[in-house]
N, C-alpha and C positions, 0 to 999 in steps of 0.2 A: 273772340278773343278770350281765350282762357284768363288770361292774366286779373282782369277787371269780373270777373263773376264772384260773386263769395263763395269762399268754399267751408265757411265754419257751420256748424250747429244755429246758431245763433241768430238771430236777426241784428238789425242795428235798434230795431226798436226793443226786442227783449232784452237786449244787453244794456240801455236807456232805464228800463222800466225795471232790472235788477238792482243797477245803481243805486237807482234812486230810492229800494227800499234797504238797499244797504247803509245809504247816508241816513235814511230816518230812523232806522234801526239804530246806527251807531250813535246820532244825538239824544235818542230817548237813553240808551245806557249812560250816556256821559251824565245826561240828567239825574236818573237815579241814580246813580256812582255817588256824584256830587250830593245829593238829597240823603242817602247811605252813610256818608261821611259827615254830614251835620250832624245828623242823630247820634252817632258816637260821638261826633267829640261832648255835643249837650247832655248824652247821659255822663261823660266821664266828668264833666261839672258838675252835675248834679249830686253823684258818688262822692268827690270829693269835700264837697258843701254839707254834705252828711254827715260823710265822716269825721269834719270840725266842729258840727253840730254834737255830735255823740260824745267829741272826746271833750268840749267844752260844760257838758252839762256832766260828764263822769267827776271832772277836776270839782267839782260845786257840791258833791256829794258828802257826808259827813263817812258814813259807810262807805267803803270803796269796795271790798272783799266778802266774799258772800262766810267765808269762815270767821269775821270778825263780827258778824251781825250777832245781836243777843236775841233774837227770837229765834232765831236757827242752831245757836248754843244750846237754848231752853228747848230745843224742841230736839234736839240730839237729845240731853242730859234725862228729858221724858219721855218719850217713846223709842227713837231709832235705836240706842244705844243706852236701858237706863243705869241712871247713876254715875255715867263717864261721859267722856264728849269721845267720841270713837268714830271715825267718819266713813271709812272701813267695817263698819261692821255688818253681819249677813243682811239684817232687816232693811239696812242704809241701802245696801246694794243692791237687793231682791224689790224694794220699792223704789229707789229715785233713779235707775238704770233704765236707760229709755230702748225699746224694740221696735223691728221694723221689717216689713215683709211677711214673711211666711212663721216668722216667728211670732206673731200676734197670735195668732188663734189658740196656736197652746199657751200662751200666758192668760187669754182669757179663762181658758178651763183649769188652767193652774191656781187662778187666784180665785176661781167659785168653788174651790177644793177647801178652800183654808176660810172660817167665819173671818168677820173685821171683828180682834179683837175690844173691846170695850174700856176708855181710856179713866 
């Protein structure tokens, strides 16, 4: 009797034993899914705990702005810019402009070009 033979690939026991690493496969994802998703949400707590952190100890500050500080005033007025507060000016820009990549190495040979003048 044709009808009662198997006619798939398959056995009943392979198709058993895929099952079943299909179900253990799909609970371990479920698990790290779920485990995936704690970690977001506790770092997006943590983020925000920071961030009230940061803006609470800003509010307490007597300075707030880095233009209002008088050592950064005094320190324009004498070297970056002397005699003016000029925040823009070359030496401002040529020293507190920060670089990155490929463009380090020629600012290193740029700035062994020039002595540190003497304050």
């Amino acid at each position: 009797m044709k009808i009662l033979k198997e006619s798939s690939v398959f056995t009943r026991r392979q198709f058993l034993k895929g099952s079943g690493v299909l179900v253990i496969s799909a609970v371990f994802m479920g698990i790290f899914a779920k485990v995936g998703f704690d970690a977001v949400a506790a770092q997006e707590d943590v983020v925000q705990k920071r961030v009230a952190g940061l803006y609470s100890l800003d509010e307490k500050m007597t300075i707030r702005k880095s233009h209002e500080n008088p050592e950064i005033i005094q320190l324009y007025k004498d070297f970056l810019s002397p005699g003016e507060i000029k925040p823009v000016s070359d030496k401002a820009h040529h020293l507190l402009h920060t670089r990155y990549g490929e463009e380090v190495p020629g600012l290193i040979a740029e700035l062994k070009k020039h002595p540190i003048e003497a304050a």
